[in-house]
C-alpha positions as CSV (number, residue, x, y, z in Angstrom):
1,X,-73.3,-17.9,-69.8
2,X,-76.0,-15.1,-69.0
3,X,-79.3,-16.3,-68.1
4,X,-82.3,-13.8,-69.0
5,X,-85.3,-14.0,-65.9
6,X,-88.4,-13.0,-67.2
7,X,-91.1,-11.1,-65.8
8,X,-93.1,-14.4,-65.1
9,X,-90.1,-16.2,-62.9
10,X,-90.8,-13.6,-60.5
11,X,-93.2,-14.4,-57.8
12,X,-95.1,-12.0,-56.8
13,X,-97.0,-11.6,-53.4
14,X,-100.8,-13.2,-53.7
15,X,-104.4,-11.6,-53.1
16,X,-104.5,-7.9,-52.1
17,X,-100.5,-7.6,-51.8
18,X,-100.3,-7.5,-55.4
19,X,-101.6,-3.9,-56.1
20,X,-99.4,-2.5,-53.2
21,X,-96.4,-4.9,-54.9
22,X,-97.0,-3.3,-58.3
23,X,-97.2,0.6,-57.6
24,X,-94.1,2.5,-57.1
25,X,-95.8,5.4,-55.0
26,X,-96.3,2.4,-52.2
27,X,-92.3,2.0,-51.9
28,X,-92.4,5.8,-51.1
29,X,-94.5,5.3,-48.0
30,X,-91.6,3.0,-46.3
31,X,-89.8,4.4,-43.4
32,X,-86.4,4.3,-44.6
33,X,-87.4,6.8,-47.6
34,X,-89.5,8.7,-44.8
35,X,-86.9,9.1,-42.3
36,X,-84.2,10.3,-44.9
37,X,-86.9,12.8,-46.6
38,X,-87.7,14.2,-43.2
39,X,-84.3,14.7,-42.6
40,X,-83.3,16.3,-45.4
41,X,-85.8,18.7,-45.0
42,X,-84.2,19.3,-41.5
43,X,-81.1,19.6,-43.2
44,X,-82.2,22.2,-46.0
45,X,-83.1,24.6,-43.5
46,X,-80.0,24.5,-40.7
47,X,-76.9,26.4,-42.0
48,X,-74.7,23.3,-42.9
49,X,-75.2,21.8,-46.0
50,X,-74.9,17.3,-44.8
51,X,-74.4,15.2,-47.7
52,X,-77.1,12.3,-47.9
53,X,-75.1,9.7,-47.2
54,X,-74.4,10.9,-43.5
55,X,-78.7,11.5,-43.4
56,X,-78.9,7.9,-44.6
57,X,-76.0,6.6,-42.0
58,X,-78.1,8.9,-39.2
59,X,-81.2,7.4,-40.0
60,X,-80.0,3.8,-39.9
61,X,-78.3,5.0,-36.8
62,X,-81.6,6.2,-34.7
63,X,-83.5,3.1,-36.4
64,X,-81.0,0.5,-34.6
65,X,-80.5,2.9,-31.4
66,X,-76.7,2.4,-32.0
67,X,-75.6,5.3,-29.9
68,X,-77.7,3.8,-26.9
69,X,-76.4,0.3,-27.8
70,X,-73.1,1.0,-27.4
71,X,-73.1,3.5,-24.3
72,X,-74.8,0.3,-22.5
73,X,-72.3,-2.2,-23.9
74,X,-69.3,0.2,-22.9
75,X,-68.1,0.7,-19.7
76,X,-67.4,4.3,-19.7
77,X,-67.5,7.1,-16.6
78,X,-69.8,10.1,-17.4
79,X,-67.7,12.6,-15.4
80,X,-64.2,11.6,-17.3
81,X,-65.8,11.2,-20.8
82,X,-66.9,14.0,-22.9
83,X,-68.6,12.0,-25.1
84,X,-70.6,9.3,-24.8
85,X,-68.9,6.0,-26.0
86,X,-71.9,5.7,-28.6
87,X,-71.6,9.2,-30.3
88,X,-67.7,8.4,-30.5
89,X,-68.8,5.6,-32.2
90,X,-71.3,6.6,-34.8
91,X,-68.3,10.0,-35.3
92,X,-66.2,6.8,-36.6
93,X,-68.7,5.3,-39.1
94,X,-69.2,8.9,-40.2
95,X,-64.7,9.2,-40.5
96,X,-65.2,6.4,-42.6
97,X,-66.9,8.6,-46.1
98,X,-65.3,11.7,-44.9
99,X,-62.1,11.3,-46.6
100,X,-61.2,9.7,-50.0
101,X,-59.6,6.7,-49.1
102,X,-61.4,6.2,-45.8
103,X,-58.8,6.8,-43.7
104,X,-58.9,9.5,-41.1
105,X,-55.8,9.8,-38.5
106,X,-57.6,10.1,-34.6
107,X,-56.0,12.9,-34.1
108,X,-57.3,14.6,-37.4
109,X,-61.3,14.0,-36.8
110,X,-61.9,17.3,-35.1
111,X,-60.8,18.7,-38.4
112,X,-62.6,16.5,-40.9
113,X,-65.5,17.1,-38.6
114,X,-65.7,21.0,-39.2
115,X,-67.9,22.1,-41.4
116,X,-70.7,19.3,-40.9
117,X,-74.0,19.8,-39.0
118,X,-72.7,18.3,-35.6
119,X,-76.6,19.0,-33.9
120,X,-78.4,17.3,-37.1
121,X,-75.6,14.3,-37.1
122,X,-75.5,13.2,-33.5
123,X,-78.6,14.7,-31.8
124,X,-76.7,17.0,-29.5
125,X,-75.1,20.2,-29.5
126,X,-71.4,19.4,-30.1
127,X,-68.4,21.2,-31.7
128,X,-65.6,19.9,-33.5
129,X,-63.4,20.7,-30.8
130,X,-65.2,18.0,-28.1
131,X,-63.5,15.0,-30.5
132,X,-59.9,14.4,-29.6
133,X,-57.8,11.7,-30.0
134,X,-58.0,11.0,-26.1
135,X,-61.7,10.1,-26.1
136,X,-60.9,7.4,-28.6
137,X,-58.3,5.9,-27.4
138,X,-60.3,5.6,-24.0
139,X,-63.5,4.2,-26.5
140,X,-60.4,1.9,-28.1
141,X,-59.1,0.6,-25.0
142,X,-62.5,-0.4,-24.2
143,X,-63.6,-1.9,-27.0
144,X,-60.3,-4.0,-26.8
145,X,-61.0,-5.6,-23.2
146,X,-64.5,-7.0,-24.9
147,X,-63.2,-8.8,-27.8
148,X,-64.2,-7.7,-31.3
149,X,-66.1,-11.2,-31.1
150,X,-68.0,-10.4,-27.8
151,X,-69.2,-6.7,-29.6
152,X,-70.6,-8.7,-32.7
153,X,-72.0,-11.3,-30.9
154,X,-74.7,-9.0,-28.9
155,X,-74.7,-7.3,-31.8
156,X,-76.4,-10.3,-33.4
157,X,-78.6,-11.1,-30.4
């Protein structure tokens, strides 16, 4: 059976909150719909069109410092690596919308990487060429020897 809320089951927040609660032009003012607007901005004017999804995925990306996250966790060689363990890692979220089903072969993300603002996505200046199935098997290998459960748990910290 479907239970109808009304408006007066909803709590709102007491004493001065409660103008800020009410009016929708406050919501604008938060820093996720900041960050994404002032990418997209960024975006419109660099010769790559990026989808908004990959701006919201970026933005999430910088606001948790994951590329710095995982390039501490990781332990990775700067002279044999290309790339830093973190940008391999955010390129892989990223694989994740790039294709229909989800599913992007390591040897193929060079190619679904084409065409995409590489500078705007990661921060860096980086061509499609630098990903290779190589670097993420050495990111793999690594991320094996922690333990999936050792990566979430300082993940939680």
């Amino acid at each position: 059976m479907l239970y109808l809320i009304s408006i007066m089951d909803i709590q709102p927040p007491v004493g001065s909150h409660m103008q800020r609660w009410l009016n929708p032009r406050y919501r604008q003012g938060q820093d996720f719909y900041n960050g994404v607007a002032n990418l997209e901005k960024v975006s419109s004017q660099r010769p790559f069109i990026t989808p908004t999804l990959f701006l919201v995925i970026k933005h999430y990306a910088d606001r948790f410092n994951l590329v710095e996250y995982f390039n501490r966790i990781i332990i990775w060689d700067e002279k044999q690596w290309k790339l830093s363990p973190g940008i391999l890692v955010l390129s892989l979220i990223y694989c994740c919308f790039l294709s229909e089903d989800g599913k992007v072969p390591l040897y193929k993300i060079s190619e679904y990487l084409r065409g995409l603002d590489l500078f705007l996505l990661f921060g860096q200046p980086l061509r499609a060429e630098d990903f290779n199935d190589d670097l993420y098997a050495n990111l793999l290998d690594q991320l094996g020897k922690m333990g999936s459960m050792n990566i979430l748990g300082k993940i939680v910290e």
